[in-house]
SEDREN-323481 format. One line per 10 residues: number of its first residue (from 1); for each residue y, z, x of N, C-alpha, C. Coordinates in Angstrom, 3 decimals, padded with zeros to 6 digits. Example, Ala and Ser with C-alpha at 12.3 -4.5 7.8 and 13.67 -1.06 7.14 Angstrom:
# SEDREN-323481
1> -005.690/007.800/013.190/-004.500/007.800/012.300/-003.300/007.800/013.200  -002.250/007.080/012.850/-001.060/007.140/013.670/000.030/007.870/012.900
//
This chain:
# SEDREN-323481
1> 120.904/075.652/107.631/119.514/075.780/107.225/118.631/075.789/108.461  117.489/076.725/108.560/116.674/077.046/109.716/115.850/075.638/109.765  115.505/075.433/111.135/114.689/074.034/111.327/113.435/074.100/110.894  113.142/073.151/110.130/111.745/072.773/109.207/112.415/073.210/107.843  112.670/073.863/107.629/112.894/074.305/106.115/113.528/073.448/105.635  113.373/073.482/103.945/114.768/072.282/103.069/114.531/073.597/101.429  115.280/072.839/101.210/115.672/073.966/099.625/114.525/073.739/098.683  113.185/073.033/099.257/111.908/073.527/098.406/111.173/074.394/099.118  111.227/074.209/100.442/110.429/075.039/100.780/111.212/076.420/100.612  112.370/076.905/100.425/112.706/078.111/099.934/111.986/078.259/098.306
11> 111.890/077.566/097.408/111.966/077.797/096.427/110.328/077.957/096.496  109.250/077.300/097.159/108.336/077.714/097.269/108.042/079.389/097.672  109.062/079.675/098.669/108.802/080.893/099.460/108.741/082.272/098.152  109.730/082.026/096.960/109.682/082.841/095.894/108.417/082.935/094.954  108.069/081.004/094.648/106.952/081.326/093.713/105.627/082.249/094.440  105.438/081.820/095.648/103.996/082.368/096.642/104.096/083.842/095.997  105.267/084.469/095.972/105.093/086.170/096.058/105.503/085.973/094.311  104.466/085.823/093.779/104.239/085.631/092.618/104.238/087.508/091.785  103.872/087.968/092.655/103.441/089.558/092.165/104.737/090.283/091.897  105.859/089.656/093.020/107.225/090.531/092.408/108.759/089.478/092.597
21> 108.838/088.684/091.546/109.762/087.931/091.433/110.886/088.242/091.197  110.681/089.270/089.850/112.188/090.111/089.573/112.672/090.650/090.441  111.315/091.661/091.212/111.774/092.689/091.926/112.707/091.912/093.167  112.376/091.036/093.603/112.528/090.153/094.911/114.361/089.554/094.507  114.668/089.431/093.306/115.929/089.411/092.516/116.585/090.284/092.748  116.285/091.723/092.181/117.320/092.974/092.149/117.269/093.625/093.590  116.607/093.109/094.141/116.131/093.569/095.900/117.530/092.486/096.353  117.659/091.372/095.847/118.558/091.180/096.690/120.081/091.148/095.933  120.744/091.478/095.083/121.707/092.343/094.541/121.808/093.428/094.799  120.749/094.053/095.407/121.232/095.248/095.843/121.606/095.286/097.093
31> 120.653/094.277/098.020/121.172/094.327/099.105/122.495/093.974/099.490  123.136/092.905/098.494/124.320/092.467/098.342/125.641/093.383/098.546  124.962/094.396/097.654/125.960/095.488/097.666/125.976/096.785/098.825  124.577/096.596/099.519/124.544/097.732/100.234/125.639/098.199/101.183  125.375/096.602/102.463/126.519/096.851/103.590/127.827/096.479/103.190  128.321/095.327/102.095/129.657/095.154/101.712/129.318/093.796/103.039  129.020/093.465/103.607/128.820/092.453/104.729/128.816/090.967/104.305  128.196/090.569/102.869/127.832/089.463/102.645/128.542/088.071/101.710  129.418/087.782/102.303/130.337/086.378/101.782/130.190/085.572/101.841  130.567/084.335/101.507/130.282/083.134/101.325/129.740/082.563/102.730
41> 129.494/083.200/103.931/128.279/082.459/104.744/127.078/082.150/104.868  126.363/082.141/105.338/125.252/081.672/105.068/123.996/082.860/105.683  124.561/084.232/106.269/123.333/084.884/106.624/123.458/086.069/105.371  122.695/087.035/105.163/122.429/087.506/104.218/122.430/088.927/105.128  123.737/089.899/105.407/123.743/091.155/106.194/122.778/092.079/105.153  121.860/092.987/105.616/121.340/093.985/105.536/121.145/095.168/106.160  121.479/096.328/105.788/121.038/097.469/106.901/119.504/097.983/106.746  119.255/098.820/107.391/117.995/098.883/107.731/117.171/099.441/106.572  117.685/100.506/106.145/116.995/101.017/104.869/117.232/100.122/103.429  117.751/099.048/103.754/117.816/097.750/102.619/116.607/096.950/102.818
51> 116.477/096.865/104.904/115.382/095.546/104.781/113.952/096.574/104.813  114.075/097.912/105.005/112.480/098.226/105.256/112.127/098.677/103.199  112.804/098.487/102.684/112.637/098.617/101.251/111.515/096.970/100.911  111.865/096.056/101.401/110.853/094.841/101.553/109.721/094.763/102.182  109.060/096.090/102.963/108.170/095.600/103.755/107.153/095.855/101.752  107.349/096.142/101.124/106.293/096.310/099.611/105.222/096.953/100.348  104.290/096.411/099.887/102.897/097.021/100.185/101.964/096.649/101.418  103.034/096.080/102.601/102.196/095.483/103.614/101.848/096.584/104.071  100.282/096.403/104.395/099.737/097.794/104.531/099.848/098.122/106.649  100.137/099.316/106.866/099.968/099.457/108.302/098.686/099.375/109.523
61> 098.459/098.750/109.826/097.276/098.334/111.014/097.515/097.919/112.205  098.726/099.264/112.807/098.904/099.256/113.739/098.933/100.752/114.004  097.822/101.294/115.667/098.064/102.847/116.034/099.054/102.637/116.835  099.369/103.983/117.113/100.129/104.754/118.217/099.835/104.114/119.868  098.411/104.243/119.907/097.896/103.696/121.226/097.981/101.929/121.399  097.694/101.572/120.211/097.995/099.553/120.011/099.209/099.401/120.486  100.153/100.108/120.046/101.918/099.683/120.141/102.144/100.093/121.359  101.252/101.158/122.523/101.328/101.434/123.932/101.859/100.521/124.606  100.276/099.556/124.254/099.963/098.321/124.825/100.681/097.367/125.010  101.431/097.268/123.989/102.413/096.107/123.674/103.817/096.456/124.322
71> 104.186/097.545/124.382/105.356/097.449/124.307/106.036/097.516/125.917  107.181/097.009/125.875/107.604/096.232/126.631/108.298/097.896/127.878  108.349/097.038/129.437/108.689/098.395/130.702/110.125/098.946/130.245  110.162/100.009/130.186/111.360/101.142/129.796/111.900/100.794/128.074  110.747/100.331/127.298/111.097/099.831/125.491/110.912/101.283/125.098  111.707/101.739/124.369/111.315/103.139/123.754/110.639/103.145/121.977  110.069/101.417/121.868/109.936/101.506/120.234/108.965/102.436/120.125  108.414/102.885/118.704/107.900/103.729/118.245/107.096/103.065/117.023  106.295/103.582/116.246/105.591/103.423/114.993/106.622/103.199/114.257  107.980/104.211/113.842/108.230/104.398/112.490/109.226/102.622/112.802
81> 109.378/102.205/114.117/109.862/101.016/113.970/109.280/099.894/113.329  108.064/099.780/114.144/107.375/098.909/113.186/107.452/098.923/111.713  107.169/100.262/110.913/106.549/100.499/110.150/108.065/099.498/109.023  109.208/099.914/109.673/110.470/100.150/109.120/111.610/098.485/109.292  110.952/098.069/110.577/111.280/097.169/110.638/110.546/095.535/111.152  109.485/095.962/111.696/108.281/094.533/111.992/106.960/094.305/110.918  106.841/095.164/109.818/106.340/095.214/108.024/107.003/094.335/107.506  108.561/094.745/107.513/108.607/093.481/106.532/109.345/092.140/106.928  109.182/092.299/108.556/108.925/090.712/108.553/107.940/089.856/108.944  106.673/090.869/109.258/105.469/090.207/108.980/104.966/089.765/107.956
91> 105.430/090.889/106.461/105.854/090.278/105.288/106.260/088.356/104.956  107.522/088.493/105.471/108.371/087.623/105.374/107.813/086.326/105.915  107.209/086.555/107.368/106.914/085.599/107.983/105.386/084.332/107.387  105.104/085.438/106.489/104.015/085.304/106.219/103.992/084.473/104.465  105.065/084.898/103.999/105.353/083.520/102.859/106.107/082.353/103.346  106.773/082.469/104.607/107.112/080.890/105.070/105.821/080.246/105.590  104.563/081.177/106.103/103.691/080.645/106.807/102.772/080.210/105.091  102.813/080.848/104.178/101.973/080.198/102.800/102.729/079.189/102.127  104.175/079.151/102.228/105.213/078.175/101.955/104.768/076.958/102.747  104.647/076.508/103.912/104.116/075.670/104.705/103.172/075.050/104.273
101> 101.926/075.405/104.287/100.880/075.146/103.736/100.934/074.132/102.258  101.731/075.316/101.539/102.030/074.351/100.212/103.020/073.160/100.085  103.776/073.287/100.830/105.039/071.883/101.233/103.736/070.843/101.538  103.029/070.879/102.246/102.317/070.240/103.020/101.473/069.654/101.757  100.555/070.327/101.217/099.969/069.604/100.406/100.755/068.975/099.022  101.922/069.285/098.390/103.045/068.717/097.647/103.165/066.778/098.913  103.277/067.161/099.994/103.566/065.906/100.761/102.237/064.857/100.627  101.336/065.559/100.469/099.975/064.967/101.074/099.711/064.369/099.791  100.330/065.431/098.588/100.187/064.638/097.327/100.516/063.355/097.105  101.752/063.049/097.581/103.005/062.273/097.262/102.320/060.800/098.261
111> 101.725/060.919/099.262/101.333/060.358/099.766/099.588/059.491/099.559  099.262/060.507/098.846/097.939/060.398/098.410/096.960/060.038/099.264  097.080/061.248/100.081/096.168/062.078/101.573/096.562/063.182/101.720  095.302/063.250/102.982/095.455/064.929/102.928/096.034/064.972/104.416  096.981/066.008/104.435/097.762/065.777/105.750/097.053/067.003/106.680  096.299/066.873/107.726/096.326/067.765/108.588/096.942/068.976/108.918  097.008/070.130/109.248/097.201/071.138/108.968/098.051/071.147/110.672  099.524/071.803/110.418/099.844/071.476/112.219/100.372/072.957/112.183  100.228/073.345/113.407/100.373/074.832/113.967/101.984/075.358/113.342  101.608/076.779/112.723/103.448/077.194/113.102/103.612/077.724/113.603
121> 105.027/077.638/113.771/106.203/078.276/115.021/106.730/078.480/114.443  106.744/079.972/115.566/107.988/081.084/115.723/108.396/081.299/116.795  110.307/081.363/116.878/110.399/081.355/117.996/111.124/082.847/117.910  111.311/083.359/119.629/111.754/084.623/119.294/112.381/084.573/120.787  113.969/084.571/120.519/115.198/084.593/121.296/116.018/085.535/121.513  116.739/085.649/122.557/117.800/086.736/122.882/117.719/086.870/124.754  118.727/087.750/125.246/119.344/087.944/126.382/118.248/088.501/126.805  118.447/088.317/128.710/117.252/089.144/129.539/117.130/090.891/129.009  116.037/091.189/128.737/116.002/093.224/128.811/116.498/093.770/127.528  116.687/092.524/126.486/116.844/092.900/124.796/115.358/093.509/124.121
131> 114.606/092.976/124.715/112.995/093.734/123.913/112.378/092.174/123.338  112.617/091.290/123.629/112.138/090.193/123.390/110.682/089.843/123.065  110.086/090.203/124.113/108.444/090.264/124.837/108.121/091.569/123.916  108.380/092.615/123.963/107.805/093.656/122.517/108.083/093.364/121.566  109.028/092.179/120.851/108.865/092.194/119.677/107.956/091.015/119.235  107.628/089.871/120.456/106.903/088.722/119.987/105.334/089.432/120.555  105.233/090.026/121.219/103.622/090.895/121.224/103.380/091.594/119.681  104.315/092.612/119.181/103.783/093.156/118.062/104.164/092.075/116.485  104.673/091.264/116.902/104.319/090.532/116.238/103.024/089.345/115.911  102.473/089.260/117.663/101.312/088.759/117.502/100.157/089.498/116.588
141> 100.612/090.940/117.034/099.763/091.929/116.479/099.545/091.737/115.081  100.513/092.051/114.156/100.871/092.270/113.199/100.102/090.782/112.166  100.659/089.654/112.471/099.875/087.982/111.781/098.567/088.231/112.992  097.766/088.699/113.248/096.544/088.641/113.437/096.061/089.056/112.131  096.357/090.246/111.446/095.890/090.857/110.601/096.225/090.967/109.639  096.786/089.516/109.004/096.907/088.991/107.688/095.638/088.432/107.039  095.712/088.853/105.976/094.455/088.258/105.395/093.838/086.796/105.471  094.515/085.830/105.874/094.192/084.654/106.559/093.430/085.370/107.839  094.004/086.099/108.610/093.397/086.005/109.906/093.836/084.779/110.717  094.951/084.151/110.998/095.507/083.446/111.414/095.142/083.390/113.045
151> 094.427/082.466/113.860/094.173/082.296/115.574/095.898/082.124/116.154  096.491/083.034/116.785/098.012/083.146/116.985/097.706/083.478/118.505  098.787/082.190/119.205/099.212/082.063/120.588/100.403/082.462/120.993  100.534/082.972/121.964/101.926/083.610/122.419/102.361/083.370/123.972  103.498/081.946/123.939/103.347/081.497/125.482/105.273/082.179/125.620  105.198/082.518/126.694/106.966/082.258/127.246/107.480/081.295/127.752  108.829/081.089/127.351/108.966/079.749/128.276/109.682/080.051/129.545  109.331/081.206/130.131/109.014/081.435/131.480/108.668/080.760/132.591  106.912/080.258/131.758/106.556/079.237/132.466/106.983/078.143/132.328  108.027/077.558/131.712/108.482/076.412/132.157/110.097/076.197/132.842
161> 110.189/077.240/133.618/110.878/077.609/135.130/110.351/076.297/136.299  111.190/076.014/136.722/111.022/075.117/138.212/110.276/076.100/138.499  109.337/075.961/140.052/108.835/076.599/141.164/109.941/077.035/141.591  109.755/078.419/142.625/110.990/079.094/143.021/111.812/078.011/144.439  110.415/077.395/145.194/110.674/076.096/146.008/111.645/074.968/145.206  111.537/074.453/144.308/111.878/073.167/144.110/113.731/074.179/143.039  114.115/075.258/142.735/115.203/075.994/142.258/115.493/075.993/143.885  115.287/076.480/144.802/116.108/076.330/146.076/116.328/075.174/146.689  115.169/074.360/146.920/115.810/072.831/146.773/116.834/072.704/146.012  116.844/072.668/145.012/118.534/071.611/144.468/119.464/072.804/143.835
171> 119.175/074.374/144.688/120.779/074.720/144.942/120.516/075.930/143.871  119.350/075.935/142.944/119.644/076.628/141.877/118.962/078.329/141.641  118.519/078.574/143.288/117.967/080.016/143.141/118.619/080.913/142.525  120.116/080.981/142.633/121.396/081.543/141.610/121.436/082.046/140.472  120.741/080.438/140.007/120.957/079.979/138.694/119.549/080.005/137.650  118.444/080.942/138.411/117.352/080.997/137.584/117.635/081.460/136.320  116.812/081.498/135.047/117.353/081.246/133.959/118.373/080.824/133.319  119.114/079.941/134.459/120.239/079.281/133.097/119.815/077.530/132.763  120.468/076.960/131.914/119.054/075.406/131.047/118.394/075.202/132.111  119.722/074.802/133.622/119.492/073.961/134.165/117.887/074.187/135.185
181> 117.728/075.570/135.281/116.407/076.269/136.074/115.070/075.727/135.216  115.015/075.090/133.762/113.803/074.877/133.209/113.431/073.654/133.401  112.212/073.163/133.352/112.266/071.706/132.809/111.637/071.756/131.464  113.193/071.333/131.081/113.064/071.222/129.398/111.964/070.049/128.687  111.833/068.961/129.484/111.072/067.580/129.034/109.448/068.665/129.085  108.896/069.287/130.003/107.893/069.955/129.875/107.801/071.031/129.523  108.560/071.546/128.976/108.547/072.169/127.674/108.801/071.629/126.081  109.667/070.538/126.327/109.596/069.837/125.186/108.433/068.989/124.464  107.771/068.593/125.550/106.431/067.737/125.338/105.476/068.889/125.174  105.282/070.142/125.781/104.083/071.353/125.557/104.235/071.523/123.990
191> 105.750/071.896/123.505/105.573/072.471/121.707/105.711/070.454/120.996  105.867/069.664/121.709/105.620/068.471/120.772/103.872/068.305/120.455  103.671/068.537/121.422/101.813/068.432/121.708/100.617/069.388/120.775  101.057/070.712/121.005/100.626/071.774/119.801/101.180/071.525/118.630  102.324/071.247/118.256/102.614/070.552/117.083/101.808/069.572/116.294  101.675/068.514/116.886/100.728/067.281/116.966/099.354/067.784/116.827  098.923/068.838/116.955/097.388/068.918/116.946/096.463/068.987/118.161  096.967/068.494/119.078/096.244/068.202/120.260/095.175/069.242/120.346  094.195/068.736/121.103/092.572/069.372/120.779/092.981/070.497/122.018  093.493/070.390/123.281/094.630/071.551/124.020/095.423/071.349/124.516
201> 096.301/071.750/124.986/097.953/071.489/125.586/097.658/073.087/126.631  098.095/072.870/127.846/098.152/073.430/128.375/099.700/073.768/129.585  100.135/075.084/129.652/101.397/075.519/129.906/101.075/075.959/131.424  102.376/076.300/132.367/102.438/076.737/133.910/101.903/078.372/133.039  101.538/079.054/134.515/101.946/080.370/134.439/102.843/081.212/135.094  103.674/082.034/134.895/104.518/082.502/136.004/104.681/083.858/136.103  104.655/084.121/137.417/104.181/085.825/137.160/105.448/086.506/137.637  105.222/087.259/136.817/106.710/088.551/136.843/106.240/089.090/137.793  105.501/089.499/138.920/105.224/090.083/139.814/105.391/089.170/141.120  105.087/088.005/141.384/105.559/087.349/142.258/107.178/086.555/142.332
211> 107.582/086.826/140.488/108.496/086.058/140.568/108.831/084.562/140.592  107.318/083.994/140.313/107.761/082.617/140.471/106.641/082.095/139.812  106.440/080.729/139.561/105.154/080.048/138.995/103.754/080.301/139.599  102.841/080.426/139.074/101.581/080.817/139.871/100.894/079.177/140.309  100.899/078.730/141.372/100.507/077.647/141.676/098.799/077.618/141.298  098.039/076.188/140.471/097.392/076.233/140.154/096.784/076.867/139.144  097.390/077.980/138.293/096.937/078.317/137.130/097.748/077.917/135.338  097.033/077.613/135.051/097.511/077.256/133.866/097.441/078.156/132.240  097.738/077.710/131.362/097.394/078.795/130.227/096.859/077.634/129.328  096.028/078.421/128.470/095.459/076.828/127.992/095.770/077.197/126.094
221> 096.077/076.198/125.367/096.584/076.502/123.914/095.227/075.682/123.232  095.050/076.056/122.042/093.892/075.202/121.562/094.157/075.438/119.999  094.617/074.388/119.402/095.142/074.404/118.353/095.316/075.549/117.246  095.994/076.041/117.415/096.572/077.828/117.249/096.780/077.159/115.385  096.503/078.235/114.600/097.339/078.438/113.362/098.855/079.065/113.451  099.188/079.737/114.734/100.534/079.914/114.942/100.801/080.137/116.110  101.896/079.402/116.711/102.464/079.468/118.276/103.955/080.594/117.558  103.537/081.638/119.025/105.319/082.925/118.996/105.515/081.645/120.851  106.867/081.364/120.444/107.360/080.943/121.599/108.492/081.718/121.644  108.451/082.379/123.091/109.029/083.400/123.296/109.967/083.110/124.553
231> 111.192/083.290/124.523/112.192/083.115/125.742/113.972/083.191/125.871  114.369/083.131/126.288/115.746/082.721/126.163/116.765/081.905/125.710  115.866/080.955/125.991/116.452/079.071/125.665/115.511/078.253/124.641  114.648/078.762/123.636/114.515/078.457/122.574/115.099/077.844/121.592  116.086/078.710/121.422/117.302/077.889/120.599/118.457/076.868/121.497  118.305/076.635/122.226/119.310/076.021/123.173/119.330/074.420/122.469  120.257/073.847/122.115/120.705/072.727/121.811/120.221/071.431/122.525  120.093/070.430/121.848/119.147/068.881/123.247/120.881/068.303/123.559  120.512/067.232/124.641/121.974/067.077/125.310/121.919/065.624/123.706  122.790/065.247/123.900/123.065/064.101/123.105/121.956/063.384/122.835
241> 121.463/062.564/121.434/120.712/061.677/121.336/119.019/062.149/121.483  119.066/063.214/122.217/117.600/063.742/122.288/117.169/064.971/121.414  116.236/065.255/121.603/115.217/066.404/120.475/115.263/067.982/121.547  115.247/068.862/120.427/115.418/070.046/121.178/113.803/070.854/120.482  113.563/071.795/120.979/112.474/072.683/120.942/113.121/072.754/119.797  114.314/073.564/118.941/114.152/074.256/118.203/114.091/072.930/116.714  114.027/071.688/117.230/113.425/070.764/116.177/112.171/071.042/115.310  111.346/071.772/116.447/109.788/071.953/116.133/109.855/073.031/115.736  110.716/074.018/115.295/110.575/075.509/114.892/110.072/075.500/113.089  109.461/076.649/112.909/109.205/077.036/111.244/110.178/077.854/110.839
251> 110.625/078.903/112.027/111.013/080.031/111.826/111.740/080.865/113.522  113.118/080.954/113.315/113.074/081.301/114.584/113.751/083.201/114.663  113.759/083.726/115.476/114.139/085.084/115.325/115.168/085.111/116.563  116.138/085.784/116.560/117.563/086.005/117.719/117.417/088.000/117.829  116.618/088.382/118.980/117.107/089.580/119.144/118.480/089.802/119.690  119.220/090.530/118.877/120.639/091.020/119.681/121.148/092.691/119.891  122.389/092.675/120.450/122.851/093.820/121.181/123.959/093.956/121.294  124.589/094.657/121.495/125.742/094.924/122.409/125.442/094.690/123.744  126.469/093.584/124.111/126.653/093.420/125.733/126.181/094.867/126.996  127.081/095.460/126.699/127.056/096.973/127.339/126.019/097.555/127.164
261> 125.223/097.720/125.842/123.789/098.387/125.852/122.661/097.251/126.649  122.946/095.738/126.597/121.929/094.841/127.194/122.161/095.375/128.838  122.989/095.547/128.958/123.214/095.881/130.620/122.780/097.289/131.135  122.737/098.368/129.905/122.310/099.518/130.204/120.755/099.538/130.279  120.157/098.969/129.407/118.498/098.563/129.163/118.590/097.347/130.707  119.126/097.030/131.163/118.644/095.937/132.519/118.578/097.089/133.441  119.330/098.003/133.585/119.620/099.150/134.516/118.047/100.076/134.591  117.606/100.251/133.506/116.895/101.622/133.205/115.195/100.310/133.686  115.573/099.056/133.055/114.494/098.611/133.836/113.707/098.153/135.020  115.109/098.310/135.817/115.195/098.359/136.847/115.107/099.263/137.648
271> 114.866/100.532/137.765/114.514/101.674/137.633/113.298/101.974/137.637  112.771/100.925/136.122/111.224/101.619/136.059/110.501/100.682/136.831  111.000/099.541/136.914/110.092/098.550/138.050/110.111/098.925/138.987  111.043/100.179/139.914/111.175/100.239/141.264/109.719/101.548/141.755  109.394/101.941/140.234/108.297/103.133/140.441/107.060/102.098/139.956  106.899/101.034/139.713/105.874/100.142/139.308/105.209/099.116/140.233  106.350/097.961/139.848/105.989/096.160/140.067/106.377/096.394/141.534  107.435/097.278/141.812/108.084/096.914/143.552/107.540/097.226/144.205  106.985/098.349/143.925/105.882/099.356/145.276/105.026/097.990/145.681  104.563/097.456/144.884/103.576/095.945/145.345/104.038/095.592/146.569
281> 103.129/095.329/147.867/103.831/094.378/148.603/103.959/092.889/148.488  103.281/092.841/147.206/103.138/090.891/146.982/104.958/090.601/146.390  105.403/091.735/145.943/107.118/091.558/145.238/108.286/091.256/145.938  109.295/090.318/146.307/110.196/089.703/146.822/111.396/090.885/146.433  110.641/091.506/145.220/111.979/092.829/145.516/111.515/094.594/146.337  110.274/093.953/146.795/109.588/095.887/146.954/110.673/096.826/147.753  111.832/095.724/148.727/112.761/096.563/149.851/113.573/097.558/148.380  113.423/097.355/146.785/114.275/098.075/146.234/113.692/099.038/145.673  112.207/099.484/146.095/111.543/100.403/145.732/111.594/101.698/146.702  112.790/101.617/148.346/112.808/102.136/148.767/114.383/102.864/149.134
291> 114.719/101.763/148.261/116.407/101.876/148.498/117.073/102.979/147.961  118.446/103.309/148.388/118.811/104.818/147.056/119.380/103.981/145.705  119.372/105.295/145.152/119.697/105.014/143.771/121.123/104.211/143.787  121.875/104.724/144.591/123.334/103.804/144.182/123.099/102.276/144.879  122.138/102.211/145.797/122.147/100.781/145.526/121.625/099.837/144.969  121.055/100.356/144.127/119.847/099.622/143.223/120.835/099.061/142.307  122.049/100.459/141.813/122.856/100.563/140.689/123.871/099.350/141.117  124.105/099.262/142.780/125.201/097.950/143.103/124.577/096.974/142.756  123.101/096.835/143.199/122.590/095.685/143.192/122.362/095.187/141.705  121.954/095.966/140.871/121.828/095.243/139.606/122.991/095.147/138.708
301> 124.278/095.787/139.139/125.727/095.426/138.711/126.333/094.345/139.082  125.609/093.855/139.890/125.837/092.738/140.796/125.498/091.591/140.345  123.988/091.660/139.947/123.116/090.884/139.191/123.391/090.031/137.602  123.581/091.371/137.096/124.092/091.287/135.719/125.694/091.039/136.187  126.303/091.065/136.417/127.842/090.585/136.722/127.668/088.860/136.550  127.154/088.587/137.889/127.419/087.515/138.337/126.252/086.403/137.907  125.185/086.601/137.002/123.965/085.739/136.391/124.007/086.163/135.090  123.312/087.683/134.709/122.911/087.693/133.383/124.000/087.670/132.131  124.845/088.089/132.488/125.865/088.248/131.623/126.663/086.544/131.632  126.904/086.425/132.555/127.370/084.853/132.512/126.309/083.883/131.547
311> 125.177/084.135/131.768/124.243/082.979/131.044/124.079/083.494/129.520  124.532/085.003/129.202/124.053/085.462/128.285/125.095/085.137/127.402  126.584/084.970/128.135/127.532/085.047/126.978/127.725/083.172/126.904  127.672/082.734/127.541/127.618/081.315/128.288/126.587/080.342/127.212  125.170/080.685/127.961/124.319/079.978/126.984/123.677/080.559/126.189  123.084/081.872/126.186/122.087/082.401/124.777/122.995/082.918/123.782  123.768/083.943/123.750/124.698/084.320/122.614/124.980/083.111/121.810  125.529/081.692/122.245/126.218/080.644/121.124/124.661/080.206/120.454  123.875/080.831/120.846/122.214/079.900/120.261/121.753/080.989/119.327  122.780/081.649/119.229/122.682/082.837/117.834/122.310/082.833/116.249
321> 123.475/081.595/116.294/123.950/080.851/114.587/122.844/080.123/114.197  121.463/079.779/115.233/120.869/079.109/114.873/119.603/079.712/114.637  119.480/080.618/114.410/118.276/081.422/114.117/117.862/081.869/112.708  116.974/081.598/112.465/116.624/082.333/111.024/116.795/083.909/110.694  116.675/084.602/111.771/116.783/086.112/111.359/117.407/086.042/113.083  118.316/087.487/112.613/118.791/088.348/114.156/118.375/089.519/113.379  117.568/090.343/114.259/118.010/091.627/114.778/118.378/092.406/115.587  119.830/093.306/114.874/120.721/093.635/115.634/120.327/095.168/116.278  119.979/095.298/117.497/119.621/096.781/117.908/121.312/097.432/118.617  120.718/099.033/118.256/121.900/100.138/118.823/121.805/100.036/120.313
331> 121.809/100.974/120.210/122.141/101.768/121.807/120.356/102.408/122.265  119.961/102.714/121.335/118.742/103.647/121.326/117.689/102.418/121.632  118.134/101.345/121.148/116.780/099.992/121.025/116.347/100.005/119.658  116.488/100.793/118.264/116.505/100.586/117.268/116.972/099.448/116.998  116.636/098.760/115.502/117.216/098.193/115.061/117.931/098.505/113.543  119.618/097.739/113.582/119.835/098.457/112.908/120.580/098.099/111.454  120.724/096.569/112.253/121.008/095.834/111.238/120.288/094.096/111.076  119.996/093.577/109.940/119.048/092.509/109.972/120.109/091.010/109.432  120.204/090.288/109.853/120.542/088.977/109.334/119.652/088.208/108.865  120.065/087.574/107.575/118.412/086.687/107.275/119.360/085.304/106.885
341> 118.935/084.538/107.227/119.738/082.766/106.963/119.391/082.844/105.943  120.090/082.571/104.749/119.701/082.291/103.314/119.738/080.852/103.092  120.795/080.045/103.629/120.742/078.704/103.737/121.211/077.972/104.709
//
């Protein structure tokens, strides 16, 4: 069962969509039958023209030029993706986010008070150069423009990376993004804090262009109706006896891939950064904006050999099982098949 949820708040999630109950029934018997995928585990396989049959009537309010904006260096998504596959889980996301609400006051009942209203979370996980960052942007997009109108924050836990100083101090320039490169306690205390209400909680910043934490700037949160926490190690497990981020989750999402296509998308982005971010002279990589092509190709075979793929199969892949939804993309960056945790 996904963290926060219990078997009322599912049963809430049905009554909310009060308008199509049956339908929401034979929608999922059919899906049952679509891929042949779905046995006695606990995710619910769908292919794509099963889950975009759910987006119903969420209406589209997103252009061509909006999704520019968003989308992530060398991402090839498109409209009919959204339309086909980020509909209906803005849909979706959006009766756990009215499900919430109502758990809450059922509690407040029981208690006889009214319980404060605490931010939700979504988290949104997967390997370096999966589309991560385009799918938690158009998803910001998308719950802006729910009829709530929901105030929605979107931090990475990027910024809660050591300084690139204090990762070479104790050995771990290597080892950037794997647990040991974060500090988890300040990240654990940032989503305990927005949780809690706090009047603001404020996060590092770290810039993909310098590569490292921006000394002195901060990002500031101010009690959001929904935090997208966006990163790698989201789902990552607490060591013994302690609390993990994904304690505080509503709802978490696992982008996935094929190994071989994650490494082909690291390649092509690497590529497009060398006509972009590198030309910069402020970039610790610009010498690869001048280099030839085959060594860019050693160097990031190199990269992905000996870091991304190790941390990917190592620590993010096993933080899979714990996600409320995966989506599974091709080769193209489509997606093509959907997992949904049923329990």
């Amino acid at each position: 069962m996904p963290a926060g949820s219990s078997p009322g708040r599912h049963a809430q999630l049905i009554m909310i969509d009060r308008a199509r109950p049956a339908a929401l029934a034979r929608a999922s018997r059919r899906l049952a039958s679509v891929t042949g995928r779905n046995g006695p585990g606990p995710y619910l396989d769908m292919d794509r023209e099963a889950w975009r049959n759910l987006r119903a009537s969420t209406p589209m309010s997103m252009t061509a030029g909006e999704l520019g904006k968003l989308r992530g260096l060398a991402d090839p998504i498109q409209l009919s993706e959204v339309e086909e596959i980020y509909l209906p889980l803005s849909r979706l996301l959006r009766l756990y986010y009215e499900a919430s609400a109502a758990l809450r006051e059922t509690v407040g009942g029981f208690l006889g008070e009214q319980i404060r209203p605490a931010p939700f979370i979504i988290a949104v996980a997967g390997s370096v150069a999966v589309g991560k960052s385009t799918t938690a942007r158009v998803l910001r997009a998308l719950i802006s423009q729910w009829p709530q109108r929901p105030d929605t924050e979107l931090v990475t836990t990027d910024s809660f990376l050591y300084p690139g100083a204090v990762l070479e101090e104790r050995g771990l320039s290597g080892r950037k993004g794997f647990p040991e490169s974060y500090d988890r306690r300040a990240l654990l205390r940032f989503v305990q804090q927005v949780r809690a209400g706090a009047a603001e909680v404020t996060a590092p910043v770290y810039s993909h262009l310098a590569y490292d934490i921006v000394p002195g700037e901060r990002q500031s949160v101010r009690q959001p109706d929904i935090l997208i926490l966006e990163g790698i190690n989201v789902l990552q497990p607490a060591p013994a006896g302690a609390l993990a981020v994904s304690d505080f989750l509503d709802f978490s999402i696992y982008v996935d891939a094929r190994t071989d296509h994650i490494q082909q998308w690291f390649l092509d982005r690497l590529h497009a950064l060398r006509q972009t971010a590198f030309t910069d002279p402020r970039s610790p990589f610009r010498q690869l904006a001048q280099a030839s092509t085959g060594d860019v190709e050693a160097f990031a075979s190199q990269v992905w050999r000996t870091v991304n793929e190790v941390n990917l199969v190592e620590n993010i892949q096993p933080t899979r099982a714990r996600a409320t939804l995966v989506l599974h993309k091709g080769a193209d960056h489509g997606v093509t098949r959907i997992r949904l945790r049923r329990f």
